[in-house]
Residue, then its C-alpha position, 0 to 999 in steps of 0.5 A: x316087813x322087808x317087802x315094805x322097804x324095797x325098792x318098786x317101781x309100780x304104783x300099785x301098794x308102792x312101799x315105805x322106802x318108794x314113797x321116801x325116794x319119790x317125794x325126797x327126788x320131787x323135793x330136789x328137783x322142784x328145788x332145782x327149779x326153784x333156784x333156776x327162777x330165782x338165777x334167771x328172774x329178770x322182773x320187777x316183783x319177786x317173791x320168795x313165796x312163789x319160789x316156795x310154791x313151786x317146791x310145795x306144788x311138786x311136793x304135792x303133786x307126787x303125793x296125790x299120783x302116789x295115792x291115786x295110783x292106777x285106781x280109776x275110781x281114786x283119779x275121779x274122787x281125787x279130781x272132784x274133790x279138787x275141783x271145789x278148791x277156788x284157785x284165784x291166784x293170777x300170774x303176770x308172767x307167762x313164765x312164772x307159769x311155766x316154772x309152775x307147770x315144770x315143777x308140777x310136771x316133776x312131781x307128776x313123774x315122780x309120783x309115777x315112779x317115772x324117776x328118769x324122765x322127771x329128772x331128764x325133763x327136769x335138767x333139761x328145762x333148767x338148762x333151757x332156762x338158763x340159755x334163754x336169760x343169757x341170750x335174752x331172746x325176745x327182748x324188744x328194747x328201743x329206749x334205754x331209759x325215761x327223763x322226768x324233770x320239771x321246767x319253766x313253761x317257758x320257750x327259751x327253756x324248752x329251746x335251751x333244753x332241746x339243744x342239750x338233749x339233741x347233743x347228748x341223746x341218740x333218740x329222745x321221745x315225748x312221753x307226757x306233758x302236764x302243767x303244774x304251779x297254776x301253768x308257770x312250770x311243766x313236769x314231762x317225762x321222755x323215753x330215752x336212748x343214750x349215746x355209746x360213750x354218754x353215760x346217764x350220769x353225764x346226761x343229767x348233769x348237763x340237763x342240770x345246767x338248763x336254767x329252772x329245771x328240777x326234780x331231774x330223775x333218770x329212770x333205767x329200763x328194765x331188759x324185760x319191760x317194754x316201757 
């Protein structure tokens, strides 16, 4: 009974209190992990079932090492009776992969009762993590925003509107162009760059003031999507 409750490091027979301290040390760290993700998401689709993913999947992981253990014939049961599982799930993100592998890679250690190198790679990819949304290395952002509006199909309001924008825009682009009420109106959209000290709400109000135009909509990018 006392051998059961004592503490080892091997992952042959691993004891009662061994199994306990594994999977409750896989559960804080992969929670660590998930809550980085959660600080440092900059997209645009969140979801609060991926987080919870990546706490189960390292929940899991130390689990399946705990039951394999150093039995050769337990690994190769164990990878064929996963590979029948279908996994179709698809990731948009690169680094939505890599917060999965980080988690799995915590449960792997865990269930290796390599306890130390778990939390030392745990604390140092979360705090990789952290640098990297701070300093927004490979952000490429051009444009501050898009423009849609709709406007007569007219010259005198394409002139009176390329005016203001050359008066209140740094770089303003042509994104689309279509023609709508039969070809009296156009809707378009730019990509925008704003001026220091103009404000997008300053820019809309005075686009306002071009005769004819409506559905004006100022759209900000997103610091991690290129538009």
């Amino acid at each position: 009974m006392l051998d059961l409750l004592a503490v080892q490091s091997s992952t042959a027979h691993p004891t009662v209190i061994t199994m306990v301290y594994t999977l409750l040390l896989a559960f804080v760290l992969s929670s660590l992990i998930g809550y980085t993700y959660e600080k440092t998401f900059l997209g645009l689709s969140y979801s609060r079932n991926f987080v919870q993913a990546l706490v189960l999947s390292s929940v899991v992981a130390a689990t399946v090492m705990q039951a394999i253990g150093d039995n050769v014939g337990r690994g190769l049961g164990m990878l064929g009776a996963l590979s029948i599982v279908r996994f179709r799930t698809s990731f948009k993100d690169p680094r939505d992969i890599m917060f999965l592998f980080a988690a799995l890679g915590a449960g792997i250690g865990c269930g290796v009762f390599a306890w130390g190198v778990a939390a030392g790679g745990t604390l140092a990819f979360c705090a990789v993590a952290v640098v990297l949304s701070r300093t927004g290395l490979g952000s490429k952002h051009f444009f501050d925003g898009m423009l849609r509006f709709a406007m007569p199909n007219e010259s005198e309001a394409r002139l009176a509107l390329e005016k203001i924008m050359r008066e209140n825009l740094k770089t303003f682009v042509l994104v689309t162009m279509r023609e709508v009420d039969g070809g009296g109106r156009i809707d378009v959209a730019y990509q925008v760059r704003l001026k220091p000290k103009c404000p997008a709400a300053e820019v809309i109000v005075n686009i306002n003031k071009v005769k004819g135009l409506s559905d004006v909509q100022f759209m900000m990018q997103d610091a991690t999507t290129e538009m």
